[in-house]
C-alpha positions as CSV (number, residue, x, y, z in Angstrom):
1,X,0.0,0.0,0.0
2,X,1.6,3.3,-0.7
3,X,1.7,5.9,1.7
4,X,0.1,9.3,1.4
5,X,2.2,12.4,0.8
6,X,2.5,15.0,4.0
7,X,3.3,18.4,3.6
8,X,5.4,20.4,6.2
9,X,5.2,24.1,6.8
10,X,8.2,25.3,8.6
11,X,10.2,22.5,7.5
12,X,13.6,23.8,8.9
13,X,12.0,24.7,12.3
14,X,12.5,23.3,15.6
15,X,9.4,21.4,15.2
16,X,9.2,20.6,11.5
17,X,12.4,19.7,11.2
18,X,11.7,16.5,13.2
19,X,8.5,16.2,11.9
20,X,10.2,15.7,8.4
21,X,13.0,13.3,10.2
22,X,10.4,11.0,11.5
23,X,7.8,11.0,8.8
24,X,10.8,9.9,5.9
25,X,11.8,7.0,9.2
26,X,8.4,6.0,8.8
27,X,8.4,5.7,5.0
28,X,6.5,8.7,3.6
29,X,7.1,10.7,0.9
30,X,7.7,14.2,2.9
31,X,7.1,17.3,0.9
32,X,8.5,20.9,2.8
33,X,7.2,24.1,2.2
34,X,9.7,26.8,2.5
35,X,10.2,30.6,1.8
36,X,13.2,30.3,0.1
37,X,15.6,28.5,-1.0
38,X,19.1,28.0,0.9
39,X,21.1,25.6,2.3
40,X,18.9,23.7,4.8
41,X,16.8,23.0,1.4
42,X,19.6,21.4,-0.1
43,X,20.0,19.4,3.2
44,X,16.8,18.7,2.9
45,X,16.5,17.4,-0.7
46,X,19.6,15.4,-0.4
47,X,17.2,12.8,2.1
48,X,14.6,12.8,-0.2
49,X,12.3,15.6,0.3
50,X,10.6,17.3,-2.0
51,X,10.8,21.2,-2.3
52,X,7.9,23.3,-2.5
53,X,9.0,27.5,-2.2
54,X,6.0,29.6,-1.7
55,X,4.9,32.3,0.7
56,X,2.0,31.2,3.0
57,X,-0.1,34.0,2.2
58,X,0.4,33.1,-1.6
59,X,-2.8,31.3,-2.0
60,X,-1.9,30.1,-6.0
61,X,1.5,28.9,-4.9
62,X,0.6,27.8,-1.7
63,X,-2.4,26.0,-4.3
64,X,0.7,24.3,-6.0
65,X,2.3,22.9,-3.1
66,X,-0.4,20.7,-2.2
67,X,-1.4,19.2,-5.0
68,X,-0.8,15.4,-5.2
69,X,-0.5,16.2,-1.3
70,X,-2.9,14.0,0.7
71,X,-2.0,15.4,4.6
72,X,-0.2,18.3,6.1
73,X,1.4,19.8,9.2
74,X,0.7,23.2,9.5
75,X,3.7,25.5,11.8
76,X,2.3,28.9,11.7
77,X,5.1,31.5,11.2
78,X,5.5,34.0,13.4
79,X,4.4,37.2,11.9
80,X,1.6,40.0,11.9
81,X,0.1,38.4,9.0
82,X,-0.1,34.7,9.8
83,X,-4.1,35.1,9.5
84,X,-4.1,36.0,5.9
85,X,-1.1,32.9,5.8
86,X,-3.7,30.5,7.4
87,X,-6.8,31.3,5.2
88,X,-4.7,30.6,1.8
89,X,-3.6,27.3,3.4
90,X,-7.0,27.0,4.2
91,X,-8.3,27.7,1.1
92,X,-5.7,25.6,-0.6
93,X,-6.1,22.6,1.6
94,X,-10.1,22.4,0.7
95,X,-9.9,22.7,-3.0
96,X,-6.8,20.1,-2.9
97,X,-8.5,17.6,-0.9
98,X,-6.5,17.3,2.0
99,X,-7.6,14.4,4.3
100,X,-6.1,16.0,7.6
101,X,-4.1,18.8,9.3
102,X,-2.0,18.9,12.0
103,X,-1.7,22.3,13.2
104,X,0.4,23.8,15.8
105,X,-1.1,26.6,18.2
106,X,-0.6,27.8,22.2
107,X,-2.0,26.5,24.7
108,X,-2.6,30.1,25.5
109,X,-4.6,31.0,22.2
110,X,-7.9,32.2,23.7
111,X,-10.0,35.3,21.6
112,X,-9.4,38.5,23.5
113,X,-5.6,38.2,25.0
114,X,-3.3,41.1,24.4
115,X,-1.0,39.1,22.1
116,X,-2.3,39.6,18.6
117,X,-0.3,36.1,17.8
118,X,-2.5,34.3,20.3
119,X,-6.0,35.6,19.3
120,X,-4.9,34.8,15.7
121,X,-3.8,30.9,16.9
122,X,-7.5,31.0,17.9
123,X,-9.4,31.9,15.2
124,X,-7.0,29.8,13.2
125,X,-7.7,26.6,15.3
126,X,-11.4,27.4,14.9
127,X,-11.0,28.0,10.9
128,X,-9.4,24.3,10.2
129,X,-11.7,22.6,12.6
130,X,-14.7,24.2,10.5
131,X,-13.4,23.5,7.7
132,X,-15.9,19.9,6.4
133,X,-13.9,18.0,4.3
134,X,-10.7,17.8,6.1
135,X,-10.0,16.5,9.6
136,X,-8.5,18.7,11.8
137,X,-6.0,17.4,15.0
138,X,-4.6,20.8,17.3
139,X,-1.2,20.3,19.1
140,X,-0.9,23.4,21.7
141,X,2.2,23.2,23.9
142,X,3.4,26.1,26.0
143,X,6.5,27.3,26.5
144,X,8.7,25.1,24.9
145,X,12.0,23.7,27.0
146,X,13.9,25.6,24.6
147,X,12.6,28.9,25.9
148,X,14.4,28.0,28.9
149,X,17.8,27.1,27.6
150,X,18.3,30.2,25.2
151,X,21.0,31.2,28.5
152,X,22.7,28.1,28.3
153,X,26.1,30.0,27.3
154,X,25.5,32.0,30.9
155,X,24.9,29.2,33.0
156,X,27.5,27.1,31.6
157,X,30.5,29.7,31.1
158,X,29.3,32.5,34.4
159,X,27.2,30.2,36.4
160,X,23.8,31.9,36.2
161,X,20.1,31.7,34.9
162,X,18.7,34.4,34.7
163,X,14.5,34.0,35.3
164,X,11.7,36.2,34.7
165,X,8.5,34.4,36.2
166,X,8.6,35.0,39.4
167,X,7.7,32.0,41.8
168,X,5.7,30.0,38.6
169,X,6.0,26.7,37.4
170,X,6.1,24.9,34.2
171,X,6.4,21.4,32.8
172,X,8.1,22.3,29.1
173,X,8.3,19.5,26.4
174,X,10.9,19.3,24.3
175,X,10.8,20.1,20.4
176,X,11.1,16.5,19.4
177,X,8.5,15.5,21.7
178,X,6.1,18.2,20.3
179,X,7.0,16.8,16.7
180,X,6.3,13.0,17.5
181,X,3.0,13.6,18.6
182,X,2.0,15.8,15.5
183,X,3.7,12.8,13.3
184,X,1.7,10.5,15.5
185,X,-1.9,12.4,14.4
186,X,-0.3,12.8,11.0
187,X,0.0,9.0,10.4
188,X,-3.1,7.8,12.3
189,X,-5.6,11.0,11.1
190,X,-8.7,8.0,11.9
191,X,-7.6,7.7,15.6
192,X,-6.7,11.9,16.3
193,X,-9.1,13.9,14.2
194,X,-11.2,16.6,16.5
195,X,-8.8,16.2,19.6
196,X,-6.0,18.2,21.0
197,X,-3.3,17.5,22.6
198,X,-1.0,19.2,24.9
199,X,2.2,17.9,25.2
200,X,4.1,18.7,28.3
201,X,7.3,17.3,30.4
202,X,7.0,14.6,33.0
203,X,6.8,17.3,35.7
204,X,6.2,20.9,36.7
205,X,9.6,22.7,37.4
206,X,10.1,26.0,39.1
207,X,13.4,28.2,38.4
208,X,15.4,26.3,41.5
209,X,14.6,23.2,39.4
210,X,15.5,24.2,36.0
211,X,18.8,25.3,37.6
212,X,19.4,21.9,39.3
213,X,19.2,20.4,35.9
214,X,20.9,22.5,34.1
215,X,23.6,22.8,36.5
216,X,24.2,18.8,36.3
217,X,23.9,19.3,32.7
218,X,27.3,21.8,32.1
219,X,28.5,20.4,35.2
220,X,28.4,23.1,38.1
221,X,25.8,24.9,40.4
222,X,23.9,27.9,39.1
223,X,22.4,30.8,41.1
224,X,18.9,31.5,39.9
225,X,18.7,35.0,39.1
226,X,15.5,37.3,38.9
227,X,15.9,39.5,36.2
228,X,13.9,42.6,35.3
229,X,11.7,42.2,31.4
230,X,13.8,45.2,30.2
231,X,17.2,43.4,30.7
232,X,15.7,40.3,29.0
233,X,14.1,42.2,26.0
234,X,17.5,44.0,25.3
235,X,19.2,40.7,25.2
236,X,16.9,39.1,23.4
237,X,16.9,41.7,20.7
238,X,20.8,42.1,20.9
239,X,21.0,38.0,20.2
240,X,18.6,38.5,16.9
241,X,15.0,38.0,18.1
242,X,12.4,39.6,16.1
243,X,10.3,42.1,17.0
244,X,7.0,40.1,16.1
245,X,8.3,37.9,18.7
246,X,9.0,40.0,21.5
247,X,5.5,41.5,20.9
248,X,4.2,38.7,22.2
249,X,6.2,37.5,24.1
250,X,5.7,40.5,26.9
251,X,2.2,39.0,27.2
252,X,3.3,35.3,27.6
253,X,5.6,36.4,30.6
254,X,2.5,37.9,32.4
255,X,0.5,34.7,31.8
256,X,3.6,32.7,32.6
257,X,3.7,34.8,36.2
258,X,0.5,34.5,37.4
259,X,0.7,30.4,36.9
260,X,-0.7,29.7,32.9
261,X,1.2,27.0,32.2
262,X,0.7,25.3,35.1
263,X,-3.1,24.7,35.0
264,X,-3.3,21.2,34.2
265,X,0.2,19.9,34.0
266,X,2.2,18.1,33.3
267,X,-0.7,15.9,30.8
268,X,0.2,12.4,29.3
269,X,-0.4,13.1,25.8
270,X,3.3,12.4,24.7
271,X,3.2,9.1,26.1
272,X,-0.7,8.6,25.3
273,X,0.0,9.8,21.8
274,X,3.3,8.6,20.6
275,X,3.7,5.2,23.5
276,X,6.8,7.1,24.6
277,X,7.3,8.9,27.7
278,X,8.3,12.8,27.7
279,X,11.6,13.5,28.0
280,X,12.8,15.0,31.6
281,X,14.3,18.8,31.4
282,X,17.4,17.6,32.2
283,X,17.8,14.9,29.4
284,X,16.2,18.4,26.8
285,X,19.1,20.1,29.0
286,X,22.4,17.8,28.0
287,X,21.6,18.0,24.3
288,X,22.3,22.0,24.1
289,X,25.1,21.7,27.0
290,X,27.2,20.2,24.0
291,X,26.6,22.6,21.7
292,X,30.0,24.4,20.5
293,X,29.0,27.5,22.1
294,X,28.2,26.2,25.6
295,X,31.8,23.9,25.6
296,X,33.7,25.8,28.5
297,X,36.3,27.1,26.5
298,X,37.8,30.7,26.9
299,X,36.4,31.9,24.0
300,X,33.2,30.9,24.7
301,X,33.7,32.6,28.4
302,X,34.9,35.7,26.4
303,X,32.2,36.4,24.4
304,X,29.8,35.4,27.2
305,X,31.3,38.0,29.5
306,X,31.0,40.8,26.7
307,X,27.4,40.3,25.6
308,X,26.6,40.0,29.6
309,X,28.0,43.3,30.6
310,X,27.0,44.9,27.0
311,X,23.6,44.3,27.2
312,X,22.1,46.8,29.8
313,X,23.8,49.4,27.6
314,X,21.8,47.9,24.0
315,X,19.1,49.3,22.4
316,X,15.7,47.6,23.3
317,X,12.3,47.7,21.4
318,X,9.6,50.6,21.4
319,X,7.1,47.4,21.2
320,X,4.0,49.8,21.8
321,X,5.3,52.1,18.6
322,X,5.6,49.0,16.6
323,X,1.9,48.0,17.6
324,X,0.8,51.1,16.7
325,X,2.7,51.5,13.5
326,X,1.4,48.0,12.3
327,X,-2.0,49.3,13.7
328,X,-2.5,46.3,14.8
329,X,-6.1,45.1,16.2
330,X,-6.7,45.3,19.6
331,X,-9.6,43.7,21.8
332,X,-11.6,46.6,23.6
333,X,-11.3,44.9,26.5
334,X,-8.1,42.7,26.5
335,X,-7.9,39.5,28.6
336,X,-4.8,37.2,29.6
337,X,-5.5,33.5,28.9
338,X,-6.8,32.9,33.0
339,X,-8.8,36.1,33.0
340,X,-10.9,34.4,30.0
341,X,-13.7,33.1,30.4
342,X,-13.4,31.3,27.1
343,X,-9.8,29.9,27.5
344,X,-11.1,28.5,31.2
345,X,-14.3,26.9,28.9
346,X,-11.7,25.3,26.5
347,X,-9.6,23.8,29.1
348,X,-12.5,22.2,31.2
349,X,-11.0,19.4,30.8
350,X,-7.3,19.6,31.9
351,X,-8.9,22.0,34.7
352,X,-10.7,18.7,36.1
353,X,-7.9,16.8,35.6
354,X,-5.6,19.6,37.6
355,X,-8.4,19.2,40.3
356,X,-7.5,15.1,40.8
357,X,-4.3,15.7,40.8
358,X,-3.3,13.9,43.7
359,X,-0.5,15.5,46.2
360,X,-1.7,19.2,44.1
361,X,-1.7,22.6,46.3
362,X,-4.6,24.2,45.4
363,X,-4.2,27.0,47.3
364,X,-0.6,27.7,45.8
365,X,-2.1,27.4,42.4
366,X,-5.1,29.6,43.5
367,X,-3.0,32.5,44.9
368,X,-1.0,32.1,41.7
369,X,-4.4,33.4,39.2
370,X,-4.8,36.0,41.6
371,X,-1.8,37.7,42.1
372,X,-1.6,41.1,39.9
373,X,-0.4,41.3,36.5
374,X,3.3,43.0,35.8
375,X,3.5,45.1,33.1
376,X,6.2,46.2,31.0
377,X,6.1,49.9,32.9
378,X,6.3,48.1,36.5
């Protein structure tokens, strides 16, 4: 019997890059969407994979790229335009036929929060699963462990991670684990169409626990250390993140504070999903510790050292000229993800499962939705 073709968006991501690995292990014929073409493409065709370059918001190219395409994983980029992105696709998808999509959102994605990338991971999750000739299966992890280890050079060469969310917890899957269970839906569309999953770590960490890990990971203690969200969005834009992503990301760290991610975690859906368990932090942890640039050599100190001390003194982001520049949509009355009444509908579910949770502190997790919201002016 021959296998049906599967189409990846974001092919050269952190997620669709092992969707691609796993789905050509498995035997399928893998076809990657792509902006461009470069090097990674070559890298890509040289194992087999077909190359399809269109823009997502291209609805005739995007039109091209799936024919002869029976399934597809959809990775949203992360731009101000990702609706208009999502309706080609959409578009596209019905008119080729598509059996199923896999699509990637937040766990956060609720209609009225601040972040315009949220509310649009919303309405995008609702457009596929109306859509009546193509299943639909929604994958919405949090923050990813990744988010976590971006300061591995810092704790590995100066001893320090640096943390921004106060006393809140999170159980972060790791990138491959968030591919295997979208290849999972993407090879058994009978068994995952209409459900979500939410895949998640083994167990809910706080910054004292990251820092354990991490610490056994490059081999020495770290010193947790609170930092202030105008240190971290300097760094973060003087180490090349874009400004569509810091624009959201201010919100996240909000939702992250007053305890988001820890409503219902960790789940089981990795191991449910793909009969595997999820990986612990620390195991995510020791594959970036042997990097090049986290190997304790003097360079690597060096140029830790310099970016440390040069970044209070680096230009930051006017994010709320940006937003107003891009006159960007806003909800008249904007809500984070636990302040919805929506999101709190959506997650009825892992909210009863947080509830028989055995050994669970509800109070802790109580006091956590009520504390106030920091803002970037606090």
């Amino acid at each position: 019997m021959i296998k049906p073709r599967i189409i990846v968006t974001g092919a050269t991501g952190k997620t669709g890059s092992v969707v691609v690995a796993e789905l050509l292990k498995a035997g399928y014929s893998v076809r990657a969407m792509v902006h461009r073409e470069d090097d990674r493409c070559e890298r890509l065709r040289a194992q087999g994979v077909e190359i399809a370059v269109a823009e997502m918001s291209d609805v005739e190219r995007v039109a091209d790229a799936l024919k002869d395409v029976q399934r597809a994983y959809f990775c949203p980029p992360f731009d101000p335009y990702m609706i208009q992105g999502a309706v080609a696709f959409a578009v596209a998808a019905n008119e080729a036929r598509l059996e199923h999509i896999v699509g990637l959102t937040q766990w956060l994605a609720s209609p009225s929060h601040p972040s315009l990338m949220t509310r649009q991971h919303w309405l995008v999750d609702r457009l596929f699963s109306m859509m009546p000739r193509v299943s639909h299966t929604i994958v919405r992890p949090g923050f990813f462990a990744d988010a976590y280890l971006v300061t591995m050079g810092l704790a590995a060469h100066l001893g320090i991670f640096p943390w921004i969310f106060g006393n809140s917890r999170n159980a972060p899957p790791s990138n491959e684990d968030i591919a295997r269970v979208a290849v999972a839906a993407l090879m058994d569309p009978a068994r995952h169409a209409g459900k979500s999953y939410r895949p998640t770590g083994p167990a809910l960490l706080d910054a004292e626990d990251m820092a354990k890990a991490i610490g056994r990971a490059v081999g020495r203690s770290l010193k947790v250390v609170p930092s202030p969200i105008w240190l971290f969005m300097k760094a973060a834009r003087m180490i090349g993140y874009p400004i569509d992503v810091l624009s959201g990301v201010r919100y996240y760290i909000d939702d992250h504070k007053r305890g988001a991610f820890e409503l219902g975690a960790p789940t089981t859906d990795v191991l449910d999903v793909t009969g595997r368990p999820a990986e612990d932090f620390e195991t995510i942890a020791r594959r970036y510790a042997v990097l090049p640039p986290n190997q304790q050599t003097f360079g690597n100190w060096l140029r830790e050292c310099v970016d440390f001390m040069l970044a209070p003194l680096s230009p930051g982001f006017d994010l709320d000229r940006y937003d107003r520049q891009l006159r960007r949509p806003f909800p008249s009355a904007p809500q984070f993800a636990h302040d919805s009444m929506v999101w709190l509908r959506e997650h009825s579910i892992d909210n009863a499962a947080r509830s028989a949770e055995p050994g669970r502190d509800e109070s802790r997790d109580l006091k956590r939705f009520q504390e106030p919201v920091i803002t970037m002016s606090d």
